[in-house]
DRENVEXKE-664878 format. One line per 8 residues: number of its first residue (from 1); their letters; for each residue x, y negated, z negated of N, C-alpha, C. Coordinates in Angstrom, 3 decimals. Each point is the difference from the previous one (the first is absolute). Example, Ala and Ser with C-alpha at 12.3 -4.5 7.8 and 13.67 -1.06 7.14 Angstrom:
1) AS) 13.190 5.690 -7.800 -0.890 -1.190 0.000 0.900 -1.200 0.000 | -0.350 -1.050 0.720 0.820 -1.190 -0.060 -0.770 -1.090 -0.730
//
This chain:
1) XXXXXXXX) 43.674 40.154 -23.063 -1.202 0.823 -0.194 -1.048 -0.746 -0.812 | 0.740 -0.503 -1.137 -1.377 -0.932 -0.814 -0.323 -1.201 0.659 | 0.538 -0.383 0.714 -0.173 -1.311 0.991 -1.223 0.679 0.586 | 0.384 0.781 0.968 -0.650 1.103 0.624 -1.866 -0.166 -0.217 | 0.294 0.620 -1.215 -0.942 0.298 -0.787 -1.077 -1.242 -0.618 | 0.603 -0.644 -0.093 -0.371 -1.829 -0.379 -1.034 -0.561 1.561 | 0.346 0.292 0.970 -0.189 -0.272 1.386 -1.596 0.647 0.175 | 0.399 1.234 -0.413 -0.877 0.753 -0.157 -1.724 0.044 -1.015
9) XXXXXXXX) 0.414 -1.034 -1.019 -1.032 -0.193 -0.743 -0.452 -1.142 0.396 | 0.969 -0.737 0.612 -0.433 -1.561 0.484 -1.260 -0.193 0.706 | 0.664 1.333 1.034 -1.329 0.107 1.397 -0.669 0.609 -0.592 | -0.281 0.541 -0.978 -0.919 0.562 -0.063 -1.149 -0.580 -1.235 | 0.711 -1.150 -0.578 -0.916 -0.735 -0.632 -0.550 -1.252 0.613 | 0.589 -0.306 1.256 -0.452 -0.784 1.252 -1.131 0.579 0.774 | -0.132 1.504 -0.053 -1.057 -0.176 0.884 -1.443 -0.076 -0.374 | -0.446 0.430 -1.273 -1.180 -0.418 -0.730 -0.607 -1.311 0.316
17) XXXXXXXX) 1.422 -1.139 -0.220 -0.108 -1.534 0.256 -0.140 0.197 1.295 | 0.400 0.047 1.224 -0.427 -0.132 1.336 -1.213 0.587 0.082 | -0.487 0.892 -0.490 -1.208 0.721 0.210 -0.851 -1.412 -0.665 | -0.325 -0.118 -1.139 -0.766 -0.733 -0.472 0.269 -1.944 0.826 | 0.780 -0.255 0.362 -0.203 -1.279 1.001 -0.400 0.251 1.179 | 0.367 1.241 1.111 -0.928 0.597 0.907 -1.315 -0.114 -0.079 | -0.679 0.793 -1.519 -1.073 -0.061 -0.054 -1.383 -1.101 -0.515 | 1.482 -0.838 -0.466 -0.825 -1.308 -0.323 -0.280 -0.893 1.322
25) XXXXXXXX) 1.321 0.188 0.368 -0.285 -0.894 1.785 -0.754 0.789 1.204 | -0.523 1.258 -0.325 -1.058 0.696 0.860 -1.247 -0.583 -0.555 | -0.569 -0.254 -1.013 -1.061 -0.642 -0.849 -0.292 -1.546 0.622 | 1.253 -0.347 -0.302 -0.707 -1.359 0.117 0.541 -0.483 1.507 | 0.043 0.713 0.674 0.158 -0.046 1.667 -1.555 0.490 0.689 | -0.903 0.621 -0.575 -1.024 0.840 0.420 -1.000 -1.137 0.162 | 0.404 -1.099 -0.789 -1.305 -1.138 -0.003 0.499 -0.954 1.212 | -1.052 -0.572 0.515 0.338 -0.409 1.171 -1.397 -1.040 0.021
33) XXXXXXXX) 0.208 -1.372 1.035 -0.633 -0.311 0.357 -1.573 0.438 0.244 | -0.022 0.612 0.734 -1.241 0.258 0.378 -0.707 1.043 -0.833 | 0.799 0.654 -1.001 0.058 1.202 -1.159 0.270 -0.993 -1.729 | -0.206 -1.062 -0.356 0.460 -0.474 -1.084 -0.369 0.820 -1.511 | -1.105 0.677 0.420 -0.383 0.488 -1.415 -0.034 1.727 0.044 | 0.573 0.943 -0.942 0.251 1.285 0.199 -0.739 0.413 -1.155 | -0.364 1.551 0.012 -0.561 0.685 -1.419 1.156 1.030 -0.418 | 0.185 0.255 -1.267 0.820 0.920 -0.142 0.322 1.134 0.835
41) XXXXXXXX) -0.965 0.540 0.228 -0.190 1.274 0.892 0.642 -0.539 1.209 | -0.197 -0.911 1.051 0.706 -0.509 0.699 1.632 -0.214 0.386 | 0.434 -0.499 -1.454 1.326 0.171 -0.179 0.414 1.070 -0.283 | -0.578 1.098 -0.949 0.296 1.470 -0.328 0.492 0.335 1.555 | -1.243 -0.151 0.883 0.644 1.055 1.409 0.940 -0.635 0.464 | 0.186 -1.663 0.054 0.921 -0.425 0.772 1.993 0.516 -0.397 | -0.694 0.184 -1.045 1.458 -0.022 -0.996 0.153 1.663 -0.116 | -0.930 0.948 0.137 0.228 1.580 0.746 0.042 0.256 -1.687
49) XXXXXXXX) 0.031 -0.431 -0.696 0.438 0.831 -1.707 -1.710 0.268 -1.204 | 0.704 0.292 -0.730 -1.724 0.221 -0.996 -0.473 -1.386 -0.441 | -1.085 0.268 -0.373 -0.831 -1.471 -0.505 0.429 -0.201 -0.663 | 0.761 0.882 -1.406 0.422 -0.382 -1.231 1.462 -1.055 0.351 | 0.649 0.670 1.451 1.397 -1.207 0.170 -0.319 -1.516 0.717 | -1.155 0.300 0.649 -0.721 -0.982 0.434 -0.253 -1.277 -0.900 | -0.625 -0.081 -0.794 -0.609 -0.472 -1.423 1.386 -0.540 -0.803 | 0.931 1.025 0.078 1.112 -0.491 -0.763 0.777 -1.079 0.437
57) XXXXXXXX) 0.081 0.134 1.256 0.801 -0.865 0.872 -0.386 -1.232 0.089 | -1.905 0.123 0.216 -0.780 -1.485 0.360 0.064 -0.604 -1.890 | 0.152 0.680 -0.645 0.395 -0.322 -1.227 1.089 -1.563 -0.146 | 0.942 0.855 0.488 1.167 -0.828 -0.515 0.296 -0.851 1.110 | -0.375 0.349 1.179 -0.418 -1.212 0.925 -0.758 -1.259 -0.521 | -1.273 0.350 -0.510 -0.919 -0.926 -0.870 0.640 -0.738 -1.067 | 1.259 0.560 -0.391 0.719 -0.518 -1.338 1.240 -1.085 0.523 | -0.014 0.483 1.212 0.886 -1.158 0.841 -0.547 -1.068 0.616
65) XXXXXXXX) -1.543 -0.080 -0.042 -0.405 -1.148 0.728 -0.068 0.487 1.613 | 0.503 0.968 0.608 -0.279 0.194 1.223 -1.207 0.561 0.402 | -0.752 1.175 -1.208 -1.308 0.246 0.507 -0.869 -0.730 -0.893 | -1.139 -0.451 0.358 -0.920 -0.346 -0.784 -1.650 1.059 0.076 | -0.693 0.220 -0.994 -0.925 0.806 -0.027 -1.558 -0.333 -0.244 | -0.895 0.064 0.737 -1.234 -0.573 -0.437 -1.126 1.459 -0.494 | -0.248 -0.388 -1.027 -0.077 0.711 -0.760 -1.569 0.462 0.748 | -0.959 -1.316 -0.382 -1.508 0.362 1.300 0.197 0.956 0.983
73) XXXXXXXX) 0.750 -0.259 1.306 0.064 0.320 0.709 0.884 1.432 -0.009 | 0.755 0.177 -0.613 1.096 0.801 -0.423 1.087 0.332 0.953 | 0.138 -1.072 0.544 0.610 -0.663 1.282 1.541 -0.470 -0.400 | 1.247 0.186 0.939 1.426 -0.249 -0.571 -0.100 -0.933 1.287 | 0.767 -0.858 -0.116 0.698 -1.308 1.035 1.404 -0.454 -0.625 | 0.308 -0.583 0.694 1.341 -0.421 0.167 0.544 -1.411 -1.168 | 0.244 0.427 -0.958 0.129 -1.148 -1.061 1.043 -1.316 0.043 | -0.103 -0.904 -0.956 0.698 -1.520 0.393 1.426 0.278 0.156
81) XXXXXXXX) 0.514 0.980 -0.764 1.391 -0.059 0.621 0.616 0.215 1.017 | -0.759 0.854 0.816 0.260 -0.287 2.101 0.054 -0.631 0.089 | -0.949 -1.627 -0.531 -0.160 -1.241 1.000 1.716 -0.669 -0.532 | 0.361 0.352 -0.986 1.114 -0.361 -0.168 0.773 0.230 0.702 | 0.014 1.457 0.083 1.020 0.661 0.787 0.301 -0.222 1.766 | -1.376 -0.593 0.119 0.280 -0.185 1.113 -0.103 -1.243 0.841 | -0.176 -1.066 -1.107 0.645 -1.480 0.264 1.823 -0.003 -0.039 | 0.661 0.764 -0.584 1.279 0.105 -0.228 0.307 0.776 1.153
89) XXXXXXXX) -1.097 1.431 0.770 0.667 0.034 1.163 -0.322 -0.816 1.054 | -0.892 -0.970 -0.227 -0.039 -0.697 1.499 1.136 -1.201 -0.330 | 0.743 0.037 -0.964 0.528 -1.368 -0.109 1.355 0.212 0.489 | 0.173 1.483 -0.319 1.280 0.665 0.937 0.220 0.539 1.175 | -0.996 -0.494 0.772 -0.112 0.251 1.025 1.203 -0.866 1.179 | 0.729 0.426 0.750 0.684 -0.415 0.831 -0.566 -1.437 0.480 | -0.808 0.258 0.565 -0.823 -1.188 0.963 -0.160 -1.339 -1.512 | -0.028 0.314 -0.982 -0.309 -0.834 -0.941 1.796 -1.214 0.020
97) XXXXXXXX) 0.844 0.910 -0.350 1.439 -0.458 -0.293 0.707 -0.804 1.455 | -0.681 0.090 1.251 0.707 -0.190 0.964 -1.212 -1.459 0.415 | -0.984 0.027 -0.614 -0.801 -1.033 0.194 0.127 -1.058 -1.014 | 0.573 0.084 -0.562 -0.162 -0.933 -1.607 0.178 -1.436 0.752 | 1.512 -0.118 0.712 0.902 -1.062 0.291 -1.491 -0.538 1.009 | -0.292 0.675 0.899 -0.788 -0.651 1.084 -1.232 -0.398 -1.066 | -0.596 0.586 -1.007 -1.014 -0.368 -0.790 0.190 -1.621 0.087 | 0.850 0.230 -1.487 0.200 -1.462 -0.318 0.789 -1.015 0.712
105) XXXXXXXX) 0.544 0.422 0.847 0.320 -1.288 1.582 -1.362 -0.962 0.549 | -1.168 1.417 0.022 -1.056 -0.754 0.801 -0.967 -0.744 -1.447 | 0.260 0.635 -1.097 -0.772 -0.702 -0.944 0.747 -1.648 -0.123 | 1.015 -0.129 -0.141 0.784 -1.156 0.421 -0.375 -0.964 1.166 | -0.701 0.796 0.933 -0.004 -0.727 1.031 -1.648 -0.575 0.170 | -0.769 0.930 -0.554 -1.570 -0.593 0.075 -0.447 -0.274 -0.795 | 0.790 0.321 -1.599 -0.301 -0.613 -0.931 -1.671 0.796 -0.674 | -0.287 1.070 0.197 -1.111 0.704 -0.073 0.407 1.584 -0.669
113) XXXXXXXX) -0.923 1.073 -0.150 0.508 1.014 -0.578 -0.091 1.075 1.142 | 1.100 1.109 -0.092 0.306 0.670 0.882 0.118 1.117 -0.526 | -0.574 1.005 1.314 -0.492 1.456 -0.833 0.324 0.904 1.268 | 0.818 0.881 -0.188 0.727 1.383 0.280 -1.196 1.163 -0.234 | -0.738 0.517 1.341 -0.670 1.451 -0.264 0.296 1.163 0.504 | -0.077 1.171 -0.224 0.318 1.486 0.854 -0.985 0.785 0.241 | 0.022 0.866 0.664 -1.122 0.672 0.229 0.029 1.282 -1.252 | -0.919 -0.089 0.004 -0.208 1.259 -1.441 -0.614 1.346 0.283
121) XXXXXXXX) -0.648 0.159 1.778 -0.540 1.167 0.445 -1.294 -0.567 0.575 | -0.885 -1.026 -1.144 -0.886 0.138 0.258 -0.396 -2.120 0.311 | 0.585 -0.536 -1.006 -0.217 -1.384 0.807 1.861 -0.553 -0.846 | -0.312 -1.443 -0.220 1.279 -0.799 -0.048 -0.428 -0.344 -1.461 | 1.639 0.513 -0.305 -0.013 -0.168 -1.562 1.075 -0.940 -0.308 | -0.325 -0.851 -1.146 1.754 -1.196 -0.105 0.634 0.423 -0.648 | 1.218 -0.467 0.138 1.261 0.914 -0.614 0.790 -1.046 -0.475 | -0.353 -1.468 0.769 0.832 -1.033 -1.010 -0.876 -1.469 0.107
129) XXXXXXXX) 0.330 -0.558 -0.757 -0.798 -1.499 -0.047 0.598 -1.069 -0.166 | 0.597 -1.157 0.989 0.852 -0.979 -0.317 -1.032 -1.185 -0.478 | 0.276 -0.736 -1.257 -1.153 -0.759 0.261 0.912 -0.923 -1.082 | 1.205 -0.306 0.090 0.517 -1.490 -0.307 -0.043 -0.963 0.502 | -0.983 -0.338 0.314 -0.647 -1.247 0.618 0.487 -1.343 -0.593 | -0.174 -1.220 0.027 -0.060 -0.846 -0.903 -1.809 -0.640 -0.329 | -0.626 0.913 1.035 -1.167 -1.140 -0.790 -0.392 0.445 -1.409 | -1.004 -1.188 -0.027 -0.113 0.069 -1.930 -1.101 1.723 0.016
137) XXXXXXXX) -0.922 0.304 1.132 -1.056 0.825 0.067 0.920 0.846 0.571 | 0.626 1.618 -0.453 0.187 0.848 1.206 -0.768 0.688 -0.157 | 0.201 0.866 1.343 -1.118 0.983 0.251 1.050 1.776 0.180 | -0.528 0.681 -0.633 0.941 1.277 -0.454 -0.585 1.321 0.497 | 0.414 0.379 0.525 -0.375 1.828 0.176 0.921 1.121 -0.698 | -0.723 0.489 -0.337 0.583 1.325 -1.114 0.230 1.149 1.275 | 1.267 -0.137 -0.394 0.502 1.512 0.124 -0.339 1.473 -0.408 | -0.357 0.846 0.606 -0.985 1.117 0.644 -0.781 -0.188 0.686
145) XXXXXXXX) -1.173 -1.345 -0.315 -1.238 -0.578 0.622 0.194 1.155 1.637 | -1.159 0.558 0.173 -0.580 0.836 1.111 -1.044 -1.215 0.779 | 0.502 -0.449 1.109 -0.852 -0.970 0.990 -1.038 0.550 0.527 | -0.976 -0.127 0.345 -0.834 0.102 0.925 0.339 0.395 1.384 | -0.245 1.050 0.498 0.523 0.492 1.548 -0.401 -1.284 0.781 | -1.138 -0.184 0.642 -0.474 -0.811 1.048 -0.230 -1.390 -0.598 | -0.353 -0.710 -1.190 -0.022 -1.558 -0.021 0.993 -0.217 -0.597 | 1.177 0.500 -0.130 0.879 -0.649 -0.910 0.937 -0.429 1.264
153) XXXXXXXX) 0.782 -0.810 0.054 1.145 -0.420 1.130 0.839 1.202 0.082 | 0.572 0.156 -1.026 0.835 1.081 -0.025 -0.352 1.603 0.764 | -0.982 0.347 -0.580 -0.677 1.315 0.661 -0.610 -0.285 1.106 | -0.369 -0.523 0.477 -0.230 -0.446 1.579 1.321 -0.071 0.724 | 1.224 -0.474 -0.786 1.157 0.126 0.934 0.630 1.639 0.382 | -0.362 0.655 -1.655 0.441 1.341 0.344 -0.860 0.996 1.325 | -1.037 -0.913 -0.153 -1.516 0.873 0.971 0.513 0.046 1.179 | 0.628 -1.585 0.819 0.136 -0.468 0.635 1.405 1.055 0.826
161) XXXXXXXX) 0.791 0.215 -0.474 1.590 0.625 0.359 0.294 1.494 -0.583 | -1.008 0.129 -0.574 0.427 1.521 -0.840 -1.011 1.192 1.573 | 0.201 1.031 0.167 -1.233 0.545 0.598 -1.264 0.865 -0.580 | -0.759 -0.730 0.673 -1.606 0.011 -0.571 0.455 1.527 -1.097 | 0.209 1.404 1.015 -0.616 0.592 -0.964 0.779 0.368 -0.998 | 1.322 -0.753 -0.620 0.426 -0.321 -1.457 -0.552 -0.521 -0.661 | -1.321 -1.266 0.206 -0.384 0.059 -0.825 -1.357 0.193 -0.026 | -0.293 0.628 -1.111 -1.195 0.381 -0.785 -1.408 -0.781 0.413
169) XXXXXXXX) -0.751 0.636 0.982 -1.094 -0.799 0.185 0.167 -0.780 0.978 | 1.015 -0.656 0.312 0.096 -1.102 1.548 -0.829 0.572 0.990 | 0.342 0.941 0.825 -0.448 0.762 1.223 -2.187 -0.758 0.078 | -0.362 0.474 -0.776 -0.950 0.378 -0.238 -0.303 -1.639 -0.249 | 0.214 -0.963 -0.679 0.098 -1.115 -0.361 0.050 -0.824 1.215 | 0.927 0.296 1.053 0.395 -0.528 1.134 -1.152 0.125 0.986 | -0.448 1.025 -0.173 -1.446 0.597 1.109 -0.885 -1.301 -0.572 | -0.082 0.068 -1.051 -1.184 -0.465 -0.464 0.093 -1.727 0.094
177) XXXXXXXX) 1.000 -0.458 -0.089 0.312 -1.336 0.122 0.281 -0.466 0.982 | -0.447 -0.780 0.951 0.987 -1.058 1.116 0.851 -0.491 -0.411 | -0.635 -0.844 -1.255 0.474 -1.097 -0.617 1.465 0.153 -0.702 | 0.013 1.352 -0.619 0.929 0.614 -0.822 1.688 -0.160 1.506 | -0.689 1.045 0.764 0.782 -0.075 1.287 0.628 -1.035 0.724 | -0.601 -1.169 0.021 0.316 -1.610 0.574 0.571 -0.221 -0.775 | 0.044 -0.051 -1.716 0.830 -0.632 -0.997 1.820 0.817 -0.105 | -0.191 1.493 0.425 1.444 0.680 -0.280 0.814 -0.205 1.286
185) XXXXXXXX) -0.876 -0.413 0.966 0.234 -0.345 1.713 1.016 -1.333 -0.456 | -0.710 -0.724 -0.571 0.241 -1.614 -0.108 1.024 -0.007 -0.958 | 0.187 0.972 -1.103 1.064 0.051 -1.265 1.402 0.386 1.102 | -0.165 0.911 0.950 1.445 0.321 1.021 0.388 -0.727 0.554 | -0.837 -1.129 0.756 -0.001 -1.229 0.879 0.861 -1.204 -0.778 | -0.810 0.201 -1.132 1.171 -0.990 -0.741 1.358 0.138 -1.145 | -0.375 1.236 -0.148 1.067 0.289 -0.985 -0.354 -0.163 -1.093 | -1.194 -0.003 -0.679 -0.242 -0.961 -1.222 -1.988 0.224 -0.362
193) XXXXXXXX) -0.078 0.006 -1.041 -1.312 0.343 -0.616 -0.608 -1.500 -1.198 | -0.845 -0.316 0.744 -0.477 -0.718 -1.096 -1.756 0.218 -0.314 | -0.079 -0.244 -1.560 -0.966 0.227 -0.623 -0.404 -0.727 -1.340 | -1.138 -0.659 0.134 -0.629 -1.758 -0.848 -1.025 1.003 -0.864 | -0.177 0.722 -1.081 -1.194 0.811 -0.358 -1.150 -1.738 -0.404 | -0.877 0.041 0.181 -0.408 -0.814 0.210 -0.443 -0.430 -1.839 | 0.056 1.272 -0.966 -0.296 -0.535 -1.251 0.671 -0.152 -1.091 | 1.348 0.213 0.255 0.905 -0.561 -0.749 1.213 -0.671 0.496
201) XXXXXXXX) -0.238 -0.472 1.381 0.367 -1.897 -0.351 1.598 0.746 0.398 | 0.481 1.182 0.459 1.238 0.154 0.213 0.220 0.764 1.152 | 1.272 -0.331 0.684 0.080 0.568 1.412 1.605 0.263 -0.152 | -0.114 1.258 0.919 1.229 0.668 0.568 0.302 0.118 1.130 | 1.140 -0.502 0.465 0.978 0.466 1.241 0.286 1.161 -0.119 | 0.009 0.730 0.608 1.438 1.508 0.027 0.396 0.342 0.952 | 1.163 0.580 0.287 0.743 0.200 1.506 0.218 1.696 -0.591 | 0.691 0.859 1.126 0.494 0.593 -0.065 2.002 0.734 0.012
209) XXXXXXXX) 0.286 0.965 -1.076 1.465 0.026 0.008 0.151 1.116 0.602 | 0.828 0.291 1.095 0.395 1.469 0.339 1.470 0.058 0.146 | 0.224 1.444 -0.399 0.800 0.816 0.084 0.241 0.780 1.358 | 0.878 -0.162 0.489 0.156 1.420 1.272 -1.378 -0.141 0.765 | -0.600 -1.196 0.486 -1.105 0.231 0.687 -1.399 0.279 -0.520 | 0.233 0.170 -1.528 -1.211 0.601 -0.885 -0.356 -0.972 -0.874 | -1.033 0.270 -0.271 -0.929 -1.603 -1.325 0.333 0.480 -1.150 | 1.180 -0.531 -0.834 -0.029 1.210 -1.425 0.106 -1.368 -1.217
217) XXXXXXXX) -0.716 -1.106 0.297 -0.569 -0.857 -1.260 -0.488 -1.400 0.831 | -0.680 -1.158 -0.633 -0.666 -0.944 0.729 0.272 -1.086 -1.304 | 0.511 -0.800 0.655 0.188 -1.545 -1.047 -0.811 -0.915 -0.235 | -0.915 -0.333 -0.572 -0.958 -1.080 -0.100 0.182 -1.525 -0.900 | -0.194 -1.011 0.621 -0.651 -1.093 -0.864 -0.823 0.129 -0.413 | -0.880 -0.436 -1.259 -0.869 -0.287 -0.704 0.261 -1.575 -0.840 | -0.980 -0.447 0.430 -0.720 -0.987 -0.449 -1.229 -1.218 0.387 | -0.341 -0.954 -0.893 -1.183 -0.196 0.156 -0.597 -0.632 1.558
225) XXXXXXXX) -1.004 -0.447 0.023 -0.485 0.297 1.530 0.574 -1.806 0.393 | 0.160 -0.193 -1.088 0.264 -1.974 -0.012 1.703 0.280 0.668 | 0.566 1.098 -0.752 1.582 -0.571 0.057 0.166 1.201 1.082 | -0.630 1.007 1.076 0.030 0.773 0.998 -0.656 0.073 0.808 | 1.022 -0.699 0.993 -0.857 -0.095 1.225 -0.539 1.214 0.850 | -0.712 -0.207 0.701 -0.966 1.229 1.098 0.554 0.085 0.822 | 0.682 -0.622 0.438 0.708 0.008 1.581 0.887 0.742 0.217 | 0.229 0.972 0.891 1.155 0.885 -0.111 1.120 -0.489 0.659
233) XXXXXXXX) -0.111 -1.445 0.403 1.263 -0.470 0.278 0.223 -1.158 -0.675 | -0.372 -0.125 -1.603 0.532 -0.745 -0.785 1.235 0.299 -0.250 | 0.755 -1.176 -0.590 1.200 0.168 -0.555 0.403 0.751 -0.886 | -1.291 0.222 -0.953 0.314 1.639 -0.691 0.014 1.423 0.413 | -0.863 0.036 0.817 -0.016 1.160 1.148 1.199 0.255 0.209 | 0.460 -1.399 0.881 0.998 0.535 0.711 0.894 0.506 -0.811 | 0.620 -0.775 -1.296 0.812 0.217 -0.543 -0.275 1.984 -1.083 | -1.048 0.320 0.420 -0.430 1.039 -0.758 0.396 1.176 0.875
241) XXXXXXXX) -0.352 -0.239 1.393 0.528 0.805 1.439 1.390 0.283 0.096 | 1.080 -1.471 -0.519 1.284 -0.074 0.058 0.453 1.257 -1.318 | -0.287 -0.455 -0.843 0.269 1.049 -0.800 0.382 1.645 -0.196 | -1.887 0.249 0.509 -0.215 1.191 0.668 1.138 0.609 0.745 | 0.204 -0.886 0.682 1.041 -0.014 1.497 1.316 0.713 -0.443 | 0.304 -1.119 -0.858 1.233 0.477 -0.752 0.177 0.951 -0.249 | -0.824 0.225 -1.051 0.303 1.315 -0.634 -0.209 1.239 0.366 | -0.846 -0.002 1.244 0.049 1.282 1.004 1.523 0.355 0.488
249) XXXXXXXX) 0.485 -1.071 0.293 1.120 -0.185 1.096 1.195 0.901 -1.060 | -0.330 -0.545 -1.300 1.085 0.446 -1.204 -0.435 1.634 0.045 | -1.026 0.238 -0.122 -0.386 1.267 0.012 0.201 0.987 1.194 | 0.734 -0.807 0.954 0.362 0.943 1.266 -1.312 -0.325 1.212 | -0.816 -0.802 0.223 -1.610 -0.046 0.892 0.553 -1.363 0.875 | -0.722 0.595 1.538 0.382 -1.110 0.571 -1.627 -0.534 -0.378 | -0.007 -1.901 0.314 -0.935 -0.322 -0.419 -0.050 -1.117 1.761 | -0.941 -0.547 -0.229 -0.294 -1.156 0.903 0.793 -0.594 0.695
257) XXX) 0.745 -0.654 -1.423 1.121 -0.987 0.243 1.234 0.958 0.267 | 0.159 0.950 0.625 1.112 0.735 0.176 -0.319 0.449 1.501 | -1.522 0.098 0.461 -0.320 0.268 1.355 0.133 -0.967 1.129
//
């Protein structure tokens, strides 16, 4: 019976706590991309409770680093400890742990830095960065870094294999471009994306990785325009394609070299 009874206070001092992480993760779920900045009143309705629990909550949110508050504007956004939080979840990401080995195989092999992206909804975000190179200069990409949809190698590959209207803006982009159209034409043709930005002196390969028939991350070289060649049937290419290849195949995808 006092066991019983013990059981009994347990759950019932548990559910306050579930209530209050519910309502913290209804809060800071409401901000969104295309929504980054909220007003109290905003969150009051989203969160269905009084202003006074409203306030309390974005309180101790604010005390965690997850909300931040601008006082001008009187505007709440999403504070530095997400970005934490969510470099640690892209780093646990499946596709991250099953790519590592193929990472640093091909960094071995071209001697350049190598970068793992996923799709994030809206363009290609990195999730890992191999860049043990031996030269004396490397060249590094940070993990989270959000690419550029259309000039980056990478987001041109997702443009290229994902369908238009997943992503955000293509459709409409596609009308408007030939050019755009000939380049995602030409990214299928070869398997492979390359891109020289013309003002910082650095260029990327990227291929695509699938799963089950589906594009669910894209592998890139990076480096300088001296030590990466343009040709998509350089020896780094190829060896960037092989990769790709691989690790589809590991992932269950028939690829090229399997047709």
């Amino acid at each position: 019976m006092l066991a019983m009874l013990g059981e009994d206070r347990e759950g019932a001092d548990a559910a306050p706590t579930i209530q209050t992480v519910q309502r913290a993760a209804l809060i800071l779920s409401a901000f969104t991309v295309s929504q980054p900045h909220l007003s109290l009143r905003e969150i009051t309705n989203r969160l269905g409770a009084s202003k006074a629990t409203a306030h309390r909550y974005t309180k101790a949110l604010r005390a965690a680093n997850l909300l931040r508050y601008d006082e001008r504007t009187a505007l709440y956004s999403l504070g530095p400890q997400v970005l934490t939080l969510a470099a640690s979840a892209r780093a646990g990401l499946p596709i991250v742990t099953v790519a590592e080995p193929y990472l640093e195989k091909l960094v071995r092999t071209v001697d350049e830095t190598v970068v793992l992206s996923v799709w994030d909804g809206e363009t290609a975000t990195v999730v890992r960065s191999a860049d043990n190179t031996d030269h004396v200069i490397r060249i590094s990409v940070r993990a989270g870094s959000r690419l550029d949809l259309t000039t980056s190698a990478q987001g041109r590959v997702f443009c290229a294999y994902l369908p238009p209207d997943e992503v955000p803006g293509l459709p409409k982009l596609l009308r408007q471009s030939p050019e755009l159209r000939e380049e995602l034409a030409a990214i299928r043709a070869q398997g492979l994306s390359v891109n020289s930005p013309a003002l910082n002196g650095v260029r990327t390969i990227a291929a695509p990785v699938f799963e089950g028939g589906v594009i669910v991350a894209t592998m890139a070289i990076v480096g300088t325009t001296v030590n990466v060649p343009c040709e998509v049937d350089s020896p780094m290419a190829v060896a960037l394609r092989e990769s790709t290849e691989a690790l589809s195949r590991h992932l269950g995808s028939l690829t090229p070299l399997d047709e």
